[in-house]
N, C-alpha and C positions, 0 to 999 in steps of 0.2 A: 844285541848288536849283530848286525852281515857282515860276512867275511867272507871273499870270493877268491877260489884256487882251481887248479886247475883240475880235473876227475882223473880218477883211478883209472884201472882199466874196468876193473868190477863195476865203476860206476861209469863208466863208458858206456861197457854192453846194457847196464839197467836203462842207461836215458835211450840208445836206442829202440830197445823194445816198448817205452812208453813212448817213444816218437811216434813209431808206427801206428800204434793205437789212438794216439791223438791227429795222425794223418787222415786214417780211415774214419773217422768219426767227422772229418771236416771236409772230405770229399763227398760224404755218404748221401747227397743229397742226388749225384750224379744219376741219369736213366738208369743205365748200362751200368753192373758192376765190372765189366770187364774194364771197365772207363774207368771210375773208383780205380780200381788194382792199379791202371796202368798210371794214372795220374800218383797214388804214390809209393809205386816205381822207382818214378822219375825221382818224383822230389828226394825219394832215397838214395838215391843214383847221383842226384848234385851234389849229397852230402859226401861221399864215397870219393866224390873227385877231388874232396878237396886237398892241396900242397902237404895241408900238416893237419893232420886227426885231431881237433882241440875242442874238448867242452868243458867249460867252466861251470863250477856248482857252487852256491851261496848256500850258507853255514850258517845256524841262528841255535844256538845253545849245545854245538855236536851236534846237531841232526841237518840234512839236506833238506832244503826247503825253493831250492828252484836249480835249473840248468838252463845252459846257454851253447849252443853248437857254431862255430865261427868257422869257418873253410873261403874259399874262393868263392867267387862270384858264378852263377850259371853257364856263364858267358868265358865262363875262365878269364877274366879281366887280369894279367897279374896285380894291376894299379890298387884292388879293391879287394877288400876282406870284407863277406858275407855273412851277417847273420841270419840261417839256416831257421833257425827254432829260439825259440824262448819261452820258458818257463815257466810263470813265478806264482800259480794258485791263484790269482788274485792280487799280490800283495803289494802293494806300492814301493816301499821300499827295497824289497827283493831284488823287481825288476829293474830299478834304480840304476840300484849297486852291480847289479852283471851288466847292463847295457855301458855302463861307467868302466867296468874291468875290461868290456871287449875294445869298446876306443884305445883304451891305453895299450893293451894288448896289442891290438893292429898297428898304431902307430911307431909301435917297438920292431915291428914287423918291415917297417920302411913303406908302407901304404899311404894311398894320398886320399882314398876314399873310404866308409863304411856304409857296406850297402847291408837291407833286409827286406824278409817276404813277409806282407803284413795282409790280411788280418787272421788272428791265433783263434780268435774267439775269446780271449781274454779282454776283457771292457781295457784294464788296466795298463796291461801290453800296448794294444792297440792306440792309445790314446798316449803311449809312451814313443809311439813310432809314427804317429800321428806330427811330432815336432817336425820330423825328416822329410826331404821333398821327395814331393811325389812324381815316379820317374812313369809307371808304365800300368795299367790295371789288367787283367783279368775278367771276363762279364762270359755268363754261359746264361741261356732263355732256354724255356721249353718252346716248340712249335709245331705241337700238335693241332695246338687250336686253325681252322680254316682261315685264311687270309684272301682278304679282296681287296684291290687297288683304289685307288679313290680316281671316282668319273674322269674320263678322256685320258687315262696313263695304263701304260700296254708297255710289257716285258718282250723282250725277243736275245737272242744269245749276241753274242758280239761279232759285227764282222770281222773280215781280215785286214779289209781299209780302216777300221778304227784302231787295230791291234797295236798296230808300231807308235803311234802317238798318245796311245793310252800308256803304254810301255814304257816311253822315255819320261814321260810326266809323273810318273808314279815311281819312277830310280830315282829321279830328282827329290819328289817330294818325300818319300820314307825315309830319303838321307837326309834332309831336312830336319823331320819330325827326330829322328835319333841324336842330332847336332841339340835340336833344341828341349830336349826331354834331359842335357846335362851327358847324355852317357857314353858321347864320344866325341872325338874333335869333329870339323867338319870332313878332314881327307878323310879320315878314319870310316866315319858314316858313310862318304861315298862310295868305300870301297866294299863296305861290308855290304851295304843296298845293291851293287853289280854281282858281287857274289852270289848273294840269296835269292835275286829272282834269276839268275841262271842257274840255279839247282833247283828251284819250285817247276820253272817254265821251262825245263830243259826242249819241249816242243812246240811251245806257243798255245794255242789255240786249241790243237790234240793234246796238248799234257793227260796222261791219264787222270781220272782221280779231282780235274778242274774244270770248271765253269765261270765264264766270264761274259756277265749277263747286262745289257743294256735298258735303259728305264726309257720309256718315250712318250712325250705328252703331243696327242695329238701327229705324234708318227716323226716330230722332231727329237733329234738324240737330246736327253738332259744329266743321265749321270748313268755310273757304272759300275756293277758289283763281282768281286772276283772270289767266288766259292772255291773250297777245298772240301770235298763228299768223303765221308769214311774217315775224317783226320787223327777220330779215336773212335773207339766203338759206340755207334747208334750218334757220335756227331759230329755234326760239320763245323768249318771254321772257315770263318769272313778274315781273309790277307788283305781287302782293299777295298774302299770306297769313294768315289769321286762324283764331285755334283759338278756340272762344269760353272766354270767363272763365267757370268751373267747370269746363271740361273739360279746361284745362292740364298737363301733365305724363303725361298721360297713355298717350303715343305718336300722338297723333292729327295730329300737325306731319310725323310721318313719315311717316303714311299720306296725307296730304292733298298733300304734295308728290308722292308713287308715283302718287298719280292726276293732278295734273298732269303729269306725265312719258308715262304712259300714252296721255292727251288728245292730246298736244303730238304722240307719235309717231300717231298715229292721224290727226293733220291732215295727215301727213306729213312734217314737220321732222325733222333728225335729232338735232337736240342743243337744250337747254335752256338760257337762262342767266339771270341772277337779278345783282340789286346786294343787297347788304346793307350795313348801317349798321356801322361799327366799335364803335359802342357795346353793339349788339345781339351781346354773343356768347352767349348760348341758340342763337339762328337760324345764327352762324356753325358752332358746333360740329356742328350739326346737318346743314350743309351737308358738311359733310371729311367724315361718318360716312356721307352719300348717296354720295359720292365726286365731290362736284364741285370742278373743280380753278379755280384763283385763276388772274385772266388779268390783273385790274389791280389794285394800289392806290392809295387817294389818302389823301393824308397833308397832314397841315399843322403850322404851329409859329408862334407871333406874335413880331412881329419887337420 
């Protein structure tokens, strides 16, 4: 029989240092180790943030047999308690029983949500978190390989005339996508959408560090990609991508991405990576078919 309580201190420090090990082993795929390091960092760093230090550990005969780390949300959401890590070898029932203790736990907590970052590399896990919706993904591509446009479509940077109304279309629509991804009201998203690209674009067009590149078929503007060069060491990351409305469906999502990949390897980065919304599966399918692969998910379920 499992029995889930809450860890020692002893048994604190043990799961974090098998955390870290199971971090670096799940990053390890990254170019750049400096990338690896910094990516988990971080994810040690959200763990660190969080309100109340808690990790629970499942018991089967006296002996530990899985751990579970619960803190706050990345985002410091107070609304939400985070599952951080999970444990469980394998075991179905293991993972069961802790993902079962953590609900009850958060909910004793006065939280309205529990949110987690999936996937562990555990079949078991994965497929235990797999029931929770899916709020936002992760996707990193190599782009070493050469990249060529398909006939009559030509890359050029963005003007200044298209700056202000790509700008206000993309506050709108990232607050959008965060309304409908479940992870915040709609004020809430718009507030947080004005904030964040007035901290990314503190100069527009000069932002250091950015690139905001236009697709054009035939010398007509059809869509537009907004690079971030250096975002971690050896890569870049895609903030934005827009096809304009009338030109949707057309393959231009595909080309517009190939020319940011193009950019990104010409800044020198060697790999891309990109968040997308769970809601948004056009842009996820789109992404598996470029072949970029999934490094994180985030998932939630109200308690």
């Amino acid at each position: 029989m499992v029995s889930v309580r809450v860890a020692t201190e002893a048994e604190q420090q043990s799961w974090q240092e098998s955390w870290r090990e199971r971090l670096n082993s799940h990053f390890g795929w990254y170019a750049d180790p400096a990338a690896r390091q910094q990516k988990v960092e971080r994810r040690l760093g959200s763990r660190q943030r969080a309100l109340s230090a808690t990790v629970l550990v499942a018991e089967s005969d006296g002996q530990v047999v899985g751990q579970l780390a619960l803190g706050v949300s990345p985002t410091a959401d107070p609304s939400e308690a985070f599952v951080h890590d999970l444990h469980a070898a394998g075991d179905e029932q293991v993972a069961g029983a802790l993902l079962e203790a953590a609900r009850r736990y958060a909910a004793e907590q006065g939280v309205q949500r529990l949110g987690a970052v999936t996937p562990t590399g555990d079949p078991v896990v994965d497929a235990l978190f797999g029931t929770l919706q899916l709020r936002a993904q992760q996707m990193v591509k190599d782009v070493s390989l050469p990249v060529v446009l398909p006939d009559g479509l030509t890359g050029r940077p963005m003007s200044p005339e298209e700056y202000g109304p790509w700008l206000s279309g993309e506050i709108v629509g990232y607050a959008e996508d965060i309304t409908a991804s479940g992870s915040a009201t709609a004020e809430a998203a718009r507030a947080r959408s004005d904030r964040e690209f007035a901290e990314l674009l503190p100069d527009g067009l000069a932002t250091a560090g950015h690139s905001l590149w236009t697709l054009c078929d035939d010398g007509q503007a059809v869509a537009h990609i907004w690079l971030r060069h250096g975002h971690a060491p050896s890569m870049g990351y895609v903030f934005g991508v827009n096809v304009h409305e009338g030109h949707r469906g057309k393959g231009y999502g595909r080309a517009v991405m190939l020319l940011g990949e193009r950019e990104t390897a010409a800044a020198g980065d060697a790999q891309l990576g990109l968040n997308v919304f769970g809601s948004n599966t056009v842009a996820r399918n789109l992404y598996d078919r470029l072949g970029y692969r999934i490094v994180d998910q985030f998932r939630s379920t109200d308690l």
